[in-house]
C-alpha positions as CSV (number, residue, x, y, z in Angstrom):
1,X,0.0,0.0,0.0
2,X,1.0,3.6,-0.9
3,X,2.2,6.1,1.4
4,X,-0.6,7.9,3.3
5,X,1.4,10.6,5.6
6,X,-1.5,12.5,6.6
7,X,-4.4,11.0,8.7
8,X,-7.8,12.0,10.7
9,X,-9.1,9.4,13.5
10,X,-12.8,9.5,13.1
11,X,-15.2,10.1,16.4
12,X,-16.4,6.6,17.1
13,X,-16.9,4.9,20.7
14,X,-13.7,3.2,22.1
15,X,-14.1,-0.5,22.0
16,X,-14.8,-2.0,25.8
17,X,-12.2,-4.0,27.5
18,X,-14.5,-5.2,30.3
19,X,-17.9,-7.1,29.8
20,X,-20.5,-5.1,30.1
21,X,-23.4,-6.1,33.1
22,X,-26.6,-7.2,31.7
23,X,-28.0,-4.2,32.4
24,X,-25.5,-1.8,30.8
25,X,-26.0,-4.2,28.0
26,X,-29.6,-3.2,27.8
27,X,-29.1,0.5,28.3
28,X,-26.7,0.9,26.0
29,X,-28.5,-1.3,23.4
30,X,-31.9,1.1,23.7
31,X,-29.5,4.6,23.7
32,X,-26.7,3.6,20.8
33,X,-25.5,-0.3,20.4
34,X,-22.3,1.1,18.5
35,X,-21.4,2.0,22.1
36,X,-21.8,-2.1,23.2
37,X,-18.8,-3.7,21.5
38,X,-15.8,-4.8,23.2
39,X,-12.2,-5.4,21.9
40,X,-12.5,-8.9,21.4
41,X,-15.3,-7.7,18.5
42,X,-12.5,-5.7,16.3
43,X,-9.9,-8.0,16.9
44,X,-11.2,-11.9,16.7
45,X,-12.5,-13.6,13.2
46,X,-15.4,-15.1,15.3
47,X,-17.1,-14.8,18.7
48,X,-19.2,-17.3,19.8
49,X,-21.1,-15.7,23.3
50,X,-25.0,-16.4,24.9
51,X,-27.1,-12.8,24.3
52,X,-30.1,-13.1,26.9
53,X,-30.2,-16.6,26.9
54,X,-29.9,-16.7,22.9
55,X,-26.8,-18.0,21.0
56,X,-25.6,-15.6,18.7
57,X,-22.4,-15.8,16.3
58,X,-20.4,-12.5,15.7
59,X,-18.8,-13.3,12.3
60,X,-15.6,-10.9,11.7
61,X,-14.2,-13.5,9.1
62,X,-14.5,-12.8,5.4
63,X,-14.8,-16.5,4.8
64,X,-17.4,-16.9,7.2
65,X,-19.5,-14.3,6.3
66,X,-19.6,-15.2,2.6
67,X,-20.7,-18.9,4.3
68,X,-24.0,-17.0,6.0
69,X,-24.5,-14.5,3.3
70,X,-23.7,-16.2,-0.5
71,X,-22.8,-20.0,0.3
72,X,-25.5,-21.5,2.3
73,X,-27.8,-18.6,2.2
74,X,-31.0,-20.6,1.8
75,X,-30.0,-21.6,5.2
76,X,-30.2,-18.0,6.8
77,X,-33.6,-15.8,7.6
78,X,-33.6,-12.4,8.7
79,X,-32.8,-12.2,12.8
80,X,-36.2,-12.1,14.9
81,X,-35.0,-8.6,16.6
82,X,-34.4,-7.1,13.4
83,X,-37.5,-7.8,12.0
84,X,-39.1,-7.1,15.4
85,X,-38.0,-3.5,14.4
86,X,-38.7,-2.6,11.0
87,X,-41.5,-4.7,10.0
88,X,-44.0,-2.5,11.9
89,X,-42.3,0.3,9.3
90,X,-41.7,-1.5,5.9
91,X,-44.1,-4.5,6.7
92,X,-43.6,-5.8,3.3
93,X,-41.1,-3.9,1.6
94,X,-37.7,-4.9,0.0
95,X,-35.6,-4.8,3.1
96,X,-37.7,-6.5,5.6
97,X,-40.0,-9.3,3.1
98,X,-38.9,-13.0,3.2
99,X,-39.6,-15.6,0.4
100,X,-41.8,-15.6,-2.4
101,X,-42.7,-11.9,-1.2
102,X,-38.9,-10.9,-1.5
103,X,-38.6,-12.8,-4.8
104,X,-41.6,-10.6,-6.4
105,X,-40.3,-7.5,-5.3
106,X,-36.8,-7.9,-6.3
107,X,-37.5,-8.9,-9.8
108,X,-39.9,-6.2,-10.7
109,X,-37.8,-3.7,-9.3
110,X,-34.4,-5.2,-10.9
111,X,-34.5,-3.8,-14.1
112,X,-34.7,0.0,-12.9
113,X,-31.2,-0.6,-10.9
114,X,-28.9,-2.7,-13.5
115,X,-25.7,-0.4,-14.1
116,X,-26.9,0.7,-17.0
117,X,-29.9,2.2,-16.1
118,X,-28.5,3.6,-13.4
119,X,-26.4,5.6,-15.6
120,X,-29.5,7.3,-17.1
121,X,-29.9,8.8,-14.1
122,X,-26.8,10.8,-13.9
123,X,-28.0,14.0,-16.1
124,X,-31.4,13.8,-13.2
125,X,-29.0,13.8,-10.4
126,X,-26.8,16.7,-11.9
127,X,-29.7,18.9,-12.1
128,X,-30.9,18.1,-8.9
129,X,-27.1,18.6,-6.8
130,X,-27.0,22.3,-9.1
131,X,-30.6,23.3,-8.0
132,X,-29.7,22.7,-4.3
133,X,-26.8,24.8,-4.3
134,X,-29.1,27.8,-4.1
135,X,-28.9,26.6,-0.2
136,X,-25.9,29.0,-0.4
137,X,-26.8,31.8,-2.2
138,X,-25.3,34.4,-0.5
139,X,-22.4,32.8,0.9
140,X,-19.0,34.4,1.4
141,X,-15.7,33.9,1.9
142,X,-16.5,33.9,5.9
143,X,-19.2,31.4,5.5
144,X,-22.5,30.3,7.3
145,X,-23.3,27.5,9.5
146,X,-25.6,25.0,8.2
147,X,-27.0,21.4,9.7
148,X,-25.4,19.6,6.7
149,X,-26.7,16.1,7.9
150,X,-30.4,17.8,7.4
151,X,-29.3,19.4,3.9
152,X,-27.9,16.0,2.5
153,X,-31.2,14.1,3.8
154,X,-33.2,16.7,1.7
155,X,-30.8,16.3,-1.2
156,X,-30.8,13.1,-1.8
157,X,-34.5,13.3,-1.5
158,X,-35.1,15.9,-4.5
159,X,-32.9,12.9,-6.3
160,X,-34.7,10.2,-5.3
161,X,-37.9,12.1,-6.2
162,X,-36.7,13.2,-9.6
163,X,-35.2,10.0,-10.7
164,X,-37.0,7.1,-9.3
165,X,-40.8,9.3,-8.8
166,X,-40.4,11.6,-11.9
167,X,-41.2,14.6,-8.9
168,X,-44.5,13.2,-8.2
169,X,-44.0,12.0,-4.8
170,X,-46.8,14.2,-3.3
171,X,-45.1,15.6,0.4
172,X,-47.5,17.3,2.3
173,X,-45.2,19.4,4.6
174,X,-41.4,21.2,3.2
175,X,-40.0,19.6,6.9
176,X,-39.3,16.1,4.9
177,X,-35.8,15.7,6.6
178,X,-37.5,16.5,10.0
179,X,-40.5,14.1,9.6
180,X,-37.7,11.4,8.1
181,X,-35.6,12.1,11.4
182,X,-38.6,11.6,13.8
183,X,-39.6,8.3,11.8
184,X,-36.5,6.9,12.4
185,X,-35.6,8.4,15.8
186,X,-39.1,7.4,17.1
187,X,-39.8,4.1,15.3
188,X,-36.2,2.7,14.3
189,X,-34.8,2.2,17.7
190,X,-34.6,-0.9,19.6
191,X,-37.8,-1.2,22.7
192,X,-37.2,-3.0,25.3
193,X,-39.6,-5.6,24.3
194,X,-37.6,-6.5,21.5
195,X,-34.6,-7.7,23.5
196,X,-37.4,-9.5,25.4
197,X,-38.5,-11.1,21.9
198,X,-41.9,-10.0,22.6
199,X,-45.3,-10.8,19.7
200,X,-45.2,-7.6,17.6
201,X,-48.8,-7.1,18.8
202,X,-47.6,-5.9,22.1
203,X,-47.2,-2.7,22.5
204,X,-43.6,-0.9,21.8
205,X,-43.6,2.4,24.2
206,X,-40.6,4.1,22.7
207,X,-42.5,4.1,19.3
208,X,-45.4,5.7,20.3
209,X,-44.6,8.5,19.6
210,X,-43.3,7.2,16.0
211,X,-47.4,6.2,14.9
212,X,-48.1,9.8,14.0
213,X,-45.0,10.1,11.5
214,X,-45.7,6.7,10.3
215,X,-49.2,7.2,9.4
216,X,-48.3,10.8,7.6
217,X,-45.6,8.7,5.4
218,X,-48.4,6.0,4.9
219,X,-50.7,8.8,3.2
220,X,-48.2,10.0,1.5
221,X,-48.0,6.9,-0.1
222,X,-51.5,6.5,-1.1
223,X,-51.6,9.9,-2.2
224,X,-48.8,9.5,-4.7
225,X,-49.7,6.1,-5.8
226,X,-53.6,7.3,-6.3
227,X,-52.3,10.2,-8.4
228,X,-50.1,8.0,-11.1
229,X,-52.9,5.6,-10.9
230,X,-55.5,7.9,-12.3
231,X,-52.7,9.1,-15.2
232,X,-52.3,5.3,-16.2
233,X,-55.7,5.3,-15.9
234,X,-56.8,8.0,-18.0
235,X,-53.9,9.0,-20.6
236,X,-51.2,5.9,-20.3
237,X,-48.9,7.8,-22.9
238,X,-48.4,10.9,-20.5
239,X,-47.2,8.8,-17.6
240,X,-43.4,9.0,-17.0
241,X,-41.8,5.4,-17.3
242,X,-40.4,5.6,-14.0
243,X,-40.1,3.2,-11.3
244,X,-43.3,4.0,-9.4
245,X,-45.1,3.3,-12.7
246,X,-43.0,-0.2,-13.2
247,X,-44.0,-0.8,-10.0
248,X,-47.8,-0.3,-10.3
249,X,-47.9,-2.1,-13.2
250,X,-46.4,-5.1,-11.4
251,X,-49.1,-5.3,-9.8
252,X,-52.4,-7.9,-10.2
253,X,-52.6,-11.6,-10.5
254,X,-49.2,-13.1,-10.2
255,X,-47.4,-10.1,-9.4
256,X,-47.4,-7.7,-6.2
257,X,-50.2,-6.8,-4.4
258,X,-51.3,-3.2,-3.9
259,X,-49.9,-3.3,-0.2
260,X,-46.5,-4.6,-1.3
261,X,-46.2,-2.1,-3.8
262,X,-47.1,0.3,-1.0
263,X,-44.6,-1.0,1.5
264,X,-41.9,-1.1,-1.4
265,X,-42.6,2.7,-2.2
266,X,-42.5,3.4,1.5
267,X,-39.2,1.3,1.5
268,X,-37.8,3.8,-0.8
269,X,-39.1,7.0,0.4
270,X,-38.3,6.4,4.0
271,X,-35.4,4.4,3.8
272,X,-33.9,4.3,-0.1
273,X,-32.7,7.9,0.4
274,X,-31.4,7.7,3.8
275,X,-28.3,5.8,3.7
276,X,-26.7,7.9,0.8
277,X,-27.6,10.7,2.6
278,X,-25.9,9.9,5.8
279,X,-22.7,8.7,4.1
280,X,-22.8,11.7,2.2
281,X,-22.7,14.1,5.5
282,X,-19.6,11.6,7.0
283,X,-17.7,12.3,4.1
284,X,-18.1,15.9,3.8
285,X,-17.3,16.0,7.8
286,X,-13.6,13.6,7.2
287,X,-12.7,15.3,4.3
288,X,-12.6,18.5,6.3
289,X,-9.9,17.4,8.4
290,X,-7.6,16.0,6.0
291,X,-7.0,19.3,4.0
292,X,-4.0,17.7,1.3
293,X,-6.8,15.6,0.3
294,X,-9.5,18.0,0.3
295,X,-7.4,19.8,-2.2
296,X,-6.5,16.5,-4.5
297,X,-10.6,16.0,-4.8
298,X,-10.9,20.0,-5.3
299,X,-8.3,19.6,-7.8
300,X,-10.0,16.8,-9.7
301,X,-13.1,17.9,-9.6
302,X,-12.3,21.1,-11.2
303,X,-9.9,19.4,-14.3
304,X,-13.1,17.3,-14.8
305,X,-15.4,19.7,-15.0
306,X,-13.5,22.0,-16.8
307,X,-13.1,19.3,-20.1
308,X,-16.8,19.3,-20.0
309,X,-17.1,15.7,-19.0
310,X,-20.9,14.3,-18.6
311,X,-21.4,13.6,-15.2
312,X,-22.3,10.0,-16.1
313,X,-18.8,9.5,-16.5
314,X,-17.6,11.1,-13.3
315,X,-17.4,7.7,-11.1
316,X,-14.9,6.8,-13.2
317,X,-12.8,9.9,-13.8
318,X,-12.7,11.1,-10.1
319,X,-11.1,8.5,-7.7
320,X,-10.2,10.5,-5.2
321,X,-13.9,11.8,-5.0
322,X,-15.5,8.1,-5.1
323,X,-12.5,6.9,-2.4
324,X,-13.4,9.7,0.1
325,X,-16.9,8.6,0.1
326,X,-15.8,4.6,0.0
327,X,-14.0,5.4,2.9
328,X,-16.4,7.5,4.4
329,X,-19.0,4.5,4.2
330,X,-16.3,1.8,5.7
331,X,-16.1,4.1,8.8
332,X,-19.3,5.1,9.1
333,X,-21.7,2.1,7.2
334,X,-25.3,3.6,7.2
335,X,-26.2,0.1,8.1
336,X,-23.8,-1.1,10.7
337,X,-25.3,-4.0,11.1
338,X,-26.7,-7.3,9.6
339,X,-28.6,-9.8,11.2
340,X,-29.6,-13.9,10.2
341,X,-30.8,-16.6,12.4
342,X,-29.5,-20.0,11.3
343,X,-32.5,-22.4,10.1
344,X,-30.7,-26.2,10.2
345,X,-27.7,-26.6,12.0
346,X,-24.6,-25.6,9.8
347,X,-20.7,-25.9,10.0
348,X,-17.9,-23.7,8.3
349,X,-14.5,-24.8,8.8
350,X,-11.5,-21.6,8.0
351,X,-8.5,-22.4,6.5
352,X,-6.3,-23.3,9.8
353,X,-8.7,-26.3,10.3
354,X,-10.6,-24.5,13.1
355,X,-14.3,-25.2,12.7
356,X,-17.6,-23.2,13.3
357,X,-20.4,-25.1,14.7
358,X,-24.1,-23.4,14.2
359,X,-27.3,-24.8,16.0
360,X,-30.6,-23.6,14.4
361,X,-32.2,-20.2,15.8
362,X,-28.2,-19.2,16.7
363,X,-28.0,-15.3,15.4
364,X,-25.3,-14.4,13.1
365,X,-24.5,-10.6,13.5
366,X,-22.3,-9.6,10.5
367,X,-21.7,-6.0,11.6
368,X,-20.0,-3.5,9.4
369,X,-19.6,-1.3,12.2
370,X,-17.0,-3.9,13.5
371,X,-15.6,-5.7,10.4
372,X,-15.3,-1.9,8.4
373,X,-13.1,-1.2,12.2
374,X,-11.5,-4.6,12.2
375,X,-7.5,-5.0,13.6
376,X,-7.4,-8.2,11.1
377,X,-8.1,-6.4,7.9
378,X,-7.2,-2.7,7.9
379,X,-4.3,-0.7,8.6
380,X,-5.4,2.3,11.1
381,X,-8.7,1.2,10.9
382,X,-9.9,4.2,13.5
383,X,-8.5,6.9,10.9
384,X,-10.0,8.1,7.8
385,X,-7.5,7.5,5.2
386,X,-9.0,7.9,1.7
387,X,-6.2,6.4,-0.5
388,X,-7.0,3.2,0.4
389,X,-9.9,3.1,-1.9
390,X,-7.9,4.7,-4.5
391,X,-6.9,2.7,-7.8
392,X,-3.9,0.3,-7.1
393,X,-4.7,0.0,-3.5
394,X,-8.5,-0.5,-4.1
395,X,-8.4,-3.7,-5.5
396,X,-6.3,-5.4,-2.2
397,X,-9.2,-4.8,-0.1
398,X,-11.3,-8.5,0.4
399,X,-15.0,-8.2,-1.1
400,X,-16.2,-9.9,2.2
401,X,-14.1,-7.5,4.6
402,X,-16.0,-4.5,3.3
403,X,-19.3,-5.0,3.5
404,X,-21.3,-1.1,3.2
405,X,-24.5,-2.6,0.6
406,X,-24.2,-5.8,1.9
407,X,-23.8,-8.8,0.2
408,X,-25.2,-12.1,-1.5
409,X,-28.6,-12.5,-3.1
410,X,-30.0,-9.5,-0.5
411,X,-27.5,-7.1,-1.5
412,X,-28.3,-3.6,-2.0
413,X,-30.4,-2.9,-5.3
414,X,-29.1,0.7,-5.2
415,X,-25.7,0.1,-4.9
416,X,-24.2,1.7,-8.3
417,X,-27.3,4.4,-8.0
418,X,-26.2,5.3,-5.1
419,X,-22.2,5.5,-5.5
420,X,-22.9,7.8,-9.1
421,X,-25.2,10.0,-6.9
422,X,-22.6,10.3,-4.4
423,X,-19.7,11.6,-6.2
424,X,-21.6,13.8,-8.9
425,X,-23.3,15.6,-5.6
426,X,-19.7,15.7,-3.7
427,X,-18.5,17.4,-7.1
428,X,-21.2,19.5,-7.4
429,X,-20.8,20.9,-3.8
430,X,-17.2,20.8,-4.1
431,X,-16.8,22.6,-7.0
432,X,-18.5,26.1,-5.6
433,X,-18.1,25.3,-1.7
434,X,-15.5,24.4,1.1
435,X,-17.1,22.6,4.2
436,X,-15.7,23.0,7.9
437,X,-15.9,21.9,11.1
438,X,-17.6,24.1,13.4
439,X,-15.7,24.0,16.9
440,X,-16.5,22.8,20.2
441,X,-19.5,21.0,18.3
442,X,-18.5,17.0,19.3
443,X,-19.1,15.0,16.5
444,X,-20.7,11.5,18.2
445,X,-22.2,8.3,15.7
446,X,-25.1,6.7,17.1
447,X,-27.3,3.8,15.4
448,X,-30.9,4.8,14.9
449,X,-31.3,2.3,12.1
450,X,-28.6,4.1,9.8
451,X,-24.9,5.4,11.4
452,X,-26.2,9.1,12.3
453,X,-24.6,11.7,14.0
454,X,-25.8,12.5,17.5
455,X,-27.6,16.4,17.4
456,X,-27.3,16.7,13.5
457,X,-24.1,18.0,11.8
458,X,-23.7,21.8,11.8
459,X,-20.7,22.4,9.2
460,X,-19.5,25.8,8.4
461,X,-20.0,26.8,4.5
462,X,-17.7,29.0,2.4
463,X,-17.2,29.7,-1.1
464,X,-14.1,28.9,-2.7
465,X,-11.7,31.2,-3.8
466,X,-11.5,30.5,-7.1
467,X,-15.7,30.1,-7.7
């Protein structure tokens, strides 16, 4: 690996070097399980421990994990607790459905994500990064202080809208980042009755408060879904061929059902949006302490831009851009974790002979948060060191030690959507605007569903020089 003189260690909890009591466990588990792990988790392939009275596998090994998530797959269902949590949200959508339900769902919506149609999306999510610059309007040399993680949440929104909705998602309030932060504060956190692997009829406290945003999301929904109906209905030739109108005309005997393709655009709204947009805010907030590199993407971006490039070719002609953001995602995964209960008992043996045993209903937690942090697999792994995503160093890193959409036959649809969005709206910030730290403002992940930063991200904005 390259030299890489200059380095930023990234706010994240200090691993535990005593076991926690049951009930730290529990407290810390409701107020930000990033917070639980102890050394032993980013430094052992495996640990094998009891989790209120429940087996459960941690699986640090890249071998391993391709075992639970491409090998014997069939073998693994989605973790009770997880789906204890987000199937009151998505009930049916991509992320949380099982089975036949899952199989539907991810071949209708296949053909809107393959790389290449992904790439038709690239001129939608220039126009969409330029329009939101007028955020700044009026900024200086001096800057102003904006909450950055609530600006990329709305970003990646209008992108989302435009691309996969065709602008027809039909919000009822401007406060979409708020109402997207109380869904998931309120209704993606973990209730005590989970741990207890309560029936999901009995009543979660914590997300009371949640119903209110839920419901407003739910009409949403209905609202937007009516509306295209009535143009398919009426004049099929106006209707955009989108993926809201692929998805409607799944629908019917054989295909989804009206409250799958409900819970599927929900999925997307709520959630499809959400990840990109954290990971976005991470990077923005690591590139501003490594200023060398800042200036190497500034640099890039602006020879780019300046030959007039289409931005569907920008993945590819700005590495440094796309490793920031890699990095950025290895350090801070919006999903830090992934969850699978074993269904028959299984066995994995690694390549020093030492071998795994797995009873049926153990848990498997292939966490991100932990393998992305790992002493096994990365140099420095606490610091934020873009070049090792760049070309020539990239392609050392093991596809089952870096893990940020997942992996096997439930990895992330979005993935290339969401990596072209990424760079062409780091660019497009980039190009016009510096992003700084403000001080004294501590800078703390927490899991809420997706890796967020604890009382939002206030970043200083200034124009560049040059623009």
């Amino acid at each position: 690996m390259s030299a890489m003189p200059e380095t930023f260690e990234a706010p994240a909890p200090i691993p535990r070097t005593v076991p926690p009591s049951r009930l730290t466990i529990i407290r810390t588990i409701l107020n930000n399980p990033l917070e639980l792990w102890g050394e032993p988790s980013y430094t052992l392939p495996w640990i094998d421990v009891s989790f209120f009275g429940e087996r459960t596998l941690i699986a640090n090994d890249p071998g391993l994990i391709r075992h639970v998530l491409v090998d014997n797959a069939s073998n693994y269902r989605m973790a009770v607790i997880r789906q204890l949590i987000l199937r009151p949200i998505l009930r049916d959508g991509l992320l949380t459905a099982e089975g036949e339900v899952w199989k539907r769902s991810r071949k209708a919506m296949a053909p809107v994500f393959t790389p290449r149609h992904a790439r038709g999306f690239a001129e939608q999510m220039l126009s969409q990064s330029q329009a939101f610059l007028k955020h700044y309007e009026g900024v200086t040399g001096e800057g102003r202080v904006f909450d950055i993680a609530t600006h990329m949440t709305e970003l990646t929104f209008d992108i989302l809208s435009e691309t996969l909705f065709s602008g027809d998602i039909v919000t009822a309030t401007n406060d979409f980042a708020g109402d997207v932060e109380a869904l998931l504060h309120r209704m993606g956190r973990v209730d005590p009755a989970d741990l207890l692997r309560a029936p999901s009829f009995v009543p979660r406290l914590t997300r009371i408060g949640g119903q209110r945003v839920l419901k407003k999301f739910r009409a949403v929904v209905a609202e937007t879904m009516r509306k295209r109906q009535q143009t398919l209905i009426e004049d099929r030739a106006s209707a955009p061929e989108d993926f809201l109108t692929l998805l409607l005309e799944a629908g019917g005997p054989g295909g989804l059902t009206a409250e799958e393709i409900e819970d599927n655009i929900l999925t997307f709204i709520g959630a499809g949006h959400e990840t990109t947009a954290r990971a976005l805010a991470w990077t923005l907030y690591c590139v501003a302490h490594l200023p060398r590199y800042r200036e190497q993407m500034e640099a890039e971006i602006d020879s780019v831009l300046a030959e007039g490039a289409p931005p569907v070719d920008w993945l590819e002609r700005m590495p440094h851009v796309r490793a920031a953001f890699e990095e950025a995602l290895r350090l801070y995964p919006p999903a830090p974790s992934i969850n699978r209960a074993a269904i028959e008992p299984d066995r994995w043996t690694d390549s020093d002979g030492k071998t795994v045993e797995i009873l049926p209903e153990t848990t498997i937690l292939v966490m991100p948060w932990t393998l992305h942090r790992h002493a096994l697999h990365w140099e420095k792994p606490r610091h934020f060191m873009p070049e090792r995503f760049l070309p020539g160093n990239r392609e050392k890193i093991g596809r089952y030690q870096y893990l940020p959409f997942g992996a096997g036959p439930r990895v992330c649809i979005g993935a290339t959507f969401a990596l072209q969005e990424a760079v062409i709206a780091l660019a497009t910030l980039m190009q016009r605007y510096r992003f700084d730290p403000v001080p004294g403002h501590r800078v703390w992940p927490v899991q809420k569903l997706t890796t967020q930063p604890l009382k939002g991200r206030p970043m200083r904005v200034s124009r560049r020089s040059r623009h």
